[in-house]
C-alpha positions in Angstrom: 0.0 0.0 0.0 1.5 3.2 -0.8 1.3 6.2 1.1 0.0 8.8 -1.6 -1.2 8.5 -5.0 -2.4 11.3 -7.3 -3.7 10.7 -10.7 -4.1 12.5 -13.6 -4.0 15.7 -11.3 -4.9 19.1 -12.9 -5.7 22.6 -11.2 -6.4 26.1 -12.8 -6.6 29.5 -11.2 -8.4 31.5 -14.1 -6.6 31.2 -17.4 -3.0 29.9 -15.0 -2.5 26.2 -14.9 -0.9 25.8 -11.9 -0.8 21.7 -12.0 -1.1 20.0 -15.7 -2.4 16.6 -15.5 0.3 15.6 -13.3 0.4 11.9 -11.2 2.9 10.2 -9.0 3.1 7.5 -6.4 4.7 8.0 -3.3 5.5 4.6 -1.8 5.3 4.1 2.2 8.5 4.8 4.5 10.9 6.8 1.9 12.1 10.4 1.7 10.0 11.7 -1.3 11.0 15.2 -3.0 8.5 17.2 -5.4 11.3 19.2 -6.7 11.5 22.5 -9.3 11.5 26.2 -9.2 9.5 28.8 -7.7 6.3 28.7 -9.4 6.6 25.2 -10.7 3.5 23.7 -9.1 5.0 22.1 -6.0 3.2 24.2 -3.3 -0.5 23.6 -5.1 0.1 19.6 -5.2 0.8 19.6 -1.4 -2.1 21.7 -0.8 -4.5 19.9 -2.6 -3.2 16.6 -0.8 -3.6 18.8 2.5 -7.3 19.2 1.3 -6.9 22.9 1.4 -7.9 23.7 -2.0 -9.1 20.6 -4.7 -8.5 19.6 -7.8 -10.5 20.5 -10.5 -9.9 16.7 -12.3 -8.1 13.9 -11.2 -8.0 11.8 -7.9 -5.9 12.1 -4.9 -5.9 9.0 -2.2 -4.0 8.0 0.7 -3.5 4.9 2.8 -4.9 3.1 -0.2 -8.3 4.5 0.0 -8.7 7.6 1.6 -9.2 10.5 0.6 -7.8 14.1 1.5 -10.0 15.7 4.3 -11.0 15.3 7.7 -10.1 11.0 7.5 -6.7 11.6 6.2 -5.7 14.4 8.4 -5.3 12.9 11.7 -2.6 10.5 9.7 -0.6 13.9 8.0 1.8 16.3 9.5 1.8 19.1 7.4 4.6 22.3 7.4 3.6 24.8 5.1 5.9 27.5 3.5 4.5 30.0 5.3 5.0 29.6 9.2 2.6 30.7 11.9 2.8 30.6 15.7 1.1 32.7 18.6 4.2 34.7 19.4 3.3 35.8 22.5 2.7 32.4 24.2 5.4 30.8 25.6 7.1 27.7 23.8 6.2 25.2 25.6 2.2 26.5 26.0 1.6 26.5 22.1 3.4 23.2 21.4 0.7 21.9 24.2 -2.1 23.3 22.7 -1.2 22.5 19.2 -1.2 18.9 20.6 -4.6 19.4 22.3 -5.8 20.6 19.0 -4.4 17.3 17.3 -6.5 15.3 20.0 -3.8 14.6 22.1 -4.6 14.9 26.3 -2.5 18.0 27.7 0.0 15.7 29.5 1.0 13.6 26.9 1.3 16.9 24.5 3.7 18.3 27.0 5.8 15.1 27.5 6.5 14.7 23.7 6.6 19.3 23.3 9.8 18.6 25.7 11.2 15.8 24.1 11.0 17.4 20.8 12.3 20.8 22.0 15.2 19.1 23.7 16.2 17.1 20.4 15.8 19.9 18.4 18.2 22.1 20.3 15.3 24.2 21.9 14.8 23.3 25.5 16.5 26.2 27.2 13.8 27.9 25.2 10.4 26.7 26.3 9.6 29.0 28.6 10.1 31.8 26.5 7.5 33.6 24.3 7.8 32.9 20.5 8.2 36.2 19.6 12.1 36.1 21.6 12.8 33.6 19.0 14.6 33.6 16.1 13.1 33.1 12.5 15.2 29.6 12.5 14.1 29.0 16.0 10.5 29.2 15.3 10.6 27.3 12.0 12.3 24.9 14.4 9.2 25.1 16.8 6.6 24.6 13.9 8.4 21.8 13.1 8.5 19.6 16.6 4.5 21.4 16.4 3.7 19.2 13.2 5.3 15.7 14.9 3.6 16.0 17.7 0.9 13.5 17.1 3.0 11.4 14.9 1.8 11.5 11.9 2.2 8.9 9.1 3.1 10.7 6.3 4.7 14.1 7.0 4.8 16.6 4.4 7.2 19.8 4.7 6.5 22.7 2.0 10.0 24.5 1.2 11.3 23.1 4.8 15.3 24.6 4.2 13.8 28.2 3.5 15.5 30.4 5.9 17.5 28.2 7.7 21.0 28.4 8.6 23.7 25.6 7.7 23.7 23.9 11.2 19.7 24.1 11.5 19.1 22.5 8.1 21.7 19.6 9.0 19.5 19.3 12.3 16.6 19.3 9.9 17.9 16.5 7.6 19.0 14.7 11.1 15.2 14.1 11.7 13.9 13.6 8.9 16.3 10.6 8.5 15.2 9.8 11.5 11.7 9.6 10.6 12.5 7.6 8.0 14.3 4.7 9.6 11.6 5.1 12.3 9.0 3.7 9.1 7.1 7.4 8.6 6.8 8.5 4.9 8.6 12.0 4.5 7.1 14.7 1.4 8.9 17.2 0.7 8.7 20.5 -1.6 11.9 22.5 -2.4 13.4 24.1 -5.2 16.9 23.6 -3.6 18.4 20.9 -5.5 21.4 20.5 -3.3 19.4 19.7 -0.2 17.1 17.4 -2.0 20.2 15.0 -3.4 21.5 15.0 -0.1 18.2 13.1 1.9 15.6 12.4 -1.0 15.3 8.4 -1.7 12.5 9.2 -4.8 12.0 12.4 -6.7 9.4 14.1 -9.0 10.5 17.0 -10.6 7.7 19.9 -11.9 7.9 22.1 -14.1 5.8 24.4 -15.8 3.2 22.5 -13.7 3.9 19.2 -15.7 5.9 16.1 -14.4 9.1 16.3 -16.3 11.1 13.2 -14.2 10.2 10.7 -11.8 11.9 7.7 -10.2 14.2 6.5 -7.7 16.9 9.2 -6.9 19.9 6.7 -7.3 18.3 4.9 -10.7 18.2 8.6 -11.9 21.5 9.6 -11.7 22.9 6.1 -12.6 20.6 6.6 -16.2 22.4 10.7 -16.4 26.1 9.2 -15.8 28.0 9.6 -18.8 30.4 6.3 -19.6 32.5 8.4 -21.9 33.4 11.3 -19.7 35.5 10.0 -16.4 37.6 12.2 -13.7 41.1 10.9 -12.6 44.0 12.3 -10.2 47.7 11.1 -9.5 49.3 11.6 -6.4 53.2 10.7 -7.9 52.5 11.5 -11.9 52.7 14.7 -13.5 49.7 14.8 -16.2 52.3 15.4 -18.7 54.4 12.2 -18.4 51.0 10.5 -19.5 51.0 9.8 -23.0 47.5 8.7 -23.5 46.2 11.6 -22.4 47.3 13.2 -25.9 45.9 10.1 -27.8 42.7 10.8 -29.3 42.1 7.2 -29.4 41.2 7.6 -26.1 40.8 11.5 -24.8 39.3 13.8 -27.1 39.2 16.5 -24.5 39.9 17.4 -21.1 39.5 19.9 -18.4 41.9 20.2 -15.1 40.6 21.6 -11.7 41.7 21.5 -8.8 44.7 19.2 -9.6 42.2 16.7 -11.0 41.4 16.3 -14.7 37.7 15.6 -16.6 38.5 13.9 -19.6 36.1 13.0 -22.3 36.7 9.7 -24.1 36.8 9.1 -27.6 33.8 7.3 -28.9 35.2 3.7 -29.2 36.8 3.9 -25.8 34.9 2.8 -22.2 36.1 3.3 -19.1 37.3 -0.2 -18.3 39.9 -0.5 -21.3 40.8 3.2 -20.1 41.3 2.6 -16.5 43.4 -0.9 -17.8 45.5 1.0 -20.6 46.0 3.6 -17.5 47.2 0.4 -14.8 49.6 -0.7 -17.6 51.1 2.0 -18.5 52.6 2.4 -14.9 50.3 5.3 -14.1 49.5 5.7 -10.3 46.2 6.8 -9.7 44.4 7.7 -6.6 41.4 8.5 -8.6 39.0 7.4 -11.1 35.6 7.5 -11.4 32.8 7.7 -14.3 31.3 11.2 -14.3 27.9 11.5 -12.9 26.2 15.1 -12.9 24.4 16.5 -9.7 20.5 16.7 -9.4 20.6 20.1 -10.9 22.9 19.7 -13.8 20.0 16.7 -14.1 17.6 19.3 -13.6 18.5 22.0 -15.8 19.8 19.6 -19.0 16.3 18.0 -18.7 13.6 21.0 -18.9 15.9 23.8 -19.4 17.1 26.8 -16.7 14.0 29.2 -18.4 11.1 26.1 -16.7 10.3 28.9 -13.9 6.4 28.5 -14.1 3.6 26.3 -14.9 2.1 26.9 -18.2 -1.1 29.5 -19.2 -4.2 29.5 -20.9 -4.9 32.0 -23.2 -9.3 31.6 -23.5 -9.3 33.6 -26.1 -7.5 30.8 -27.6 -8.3 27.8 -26.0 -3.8 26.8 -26.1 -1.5 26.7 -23.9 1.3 29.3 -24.1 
């Protein structure tokens, strides 16, 4: 059974399509990213799962069979891009009653507000009113407010936004956690460089439209390029290496960093390169096939312009 399934999923504000026709599966107990830039759909997917706006055609279920709304929420933590707290209650007082809210009784609410605020670095800080916090500090506090009642499948819209290096390593910290701990983990971010580092599955968006889906690692094995490979030498200089200047094997390179990028002449692999490298007496302490981050993955798929979901002109009845 997976955790979240939407099918065929379109939405439209006026003449903006803001999701276009778009399905995925999010399977139970991974770390699932809906990645792309600002404008790309992301935030309106999560919110129709979140049943605060619908669809106007297509299904959304959870759990199997249920459906966003008032079933599915007591399963779903949800932290939306834009935070809100009481700030002048203490801490402590509106993790409580955030818990009360969620059905839980006030002294269980405070035993697991405490725990939370202690993991996430906060403890010192419970008796203090929100308002004293900082902005990380509070997105911190909405955070332990959305666990709480431990939810199933936790969904975080844009979760790095603001943070400092050392919070968002606390933040990846958890979420890991969650994961081994058998939640489901749904998260929203246009920061590519967070996502590679804790996403099991991606879906990236844009112009509203799925443009890539799968497994994170079957991804980037399907973007490595066999003929382009990265080597270093700690004893050899790269001039004393004669195949380098062969184009049977190396029609270009590029050195950085005391390493070289070499791209491989068509008939060459890697293994018959790495081989002619052992016998010529080379010494390597390097070599590895080329694979490109999530963004270069990104970009070379929809292109860096893929900023917003598509338009409908009705005069015209087409997309522009």
């Amino acid at each position: 059974m997976n955790a979240l399934v939407l099918d065929h999923v379109t939405k439209r504000y006026g003449d903006h399509v803001a999701v276009d026709d778009v399905s995925f599966v999010v399977p139970r107990g991974v770390v699932f990213g809906i990645l792309g830039p600002n404008g790309a759909g992301k935030s309106t997917a999560i919110r129709m799962v979140n049943d605060i706006i619908t669809p106007d055609s297509g299904t959304i279920t959870l759990f199997g069979d249920v459906p966003p709304g008032r079933h599915a929420a007591p399963r779903l933590g949800f932290l939306p891009e834009e935070r809100g707290l009481y700030p002048k209650m203490r801490v402590l007082d509106v993790l409580v009653f955030i818990g009360e809210l969620r059905g839980l009784s006030g002294k269980v609410a405070k035993a697991r507000a405490g725990a939370w605020l202690e993991r996430l670095g906060l403890g010192a800080w419970q008796k203090h009113k929100v308002q004293d916090l900082s902005k990380g500090m509070q997105q911190k506090v909405q955070f332990a407010a959305m666990l709480l009642h431990e939810p199933e499948l936790v969904i975080l819209d844009e979760p790095w936004s603001g943070l400092d290096p050392i919070n968002a390593e606390v933040l990846r910290d958890v979420v890991v956690e969650l994961r081994a701990a058998g939640k489901t983990v749904m998260l929203s971010t246009h920061q590519m460089e967070q996502a590679e580092k804790i996403c099991d599955h991606v879906c990236i968006i844009a112009r509203g439209k799925v443009v890539l889906d799968g497994a994170l690692a079957d991804i980037k094995r399907a973007a490595a390029n066999d003929h382009r490979v990265t080597i270093a030498s700690n004893t050899q200089p790269w001039l004393s290496i004669s195949l380098l200047d062969d184009p049977a094997w190396v029609v270009a390179r590029h050195e950085e960093r005391g390493e070289l990028t070499l791209e491989l002449a068509p008939t060459a692999t890697p293994d018959a390169f790495l081989k002619a490298l052992v016998d010529a007496g080379v010494s390597l302490r390097k070599f590895e096939i080329v694979t490109p981050s999530l963004h270069q993955i990104f970009v070379a798929r929809v292109g860096p312009e893929a900023a917003t979901a598509s338009r409908v002109d009705p005069r015209a009845g087409a997309r522009s």
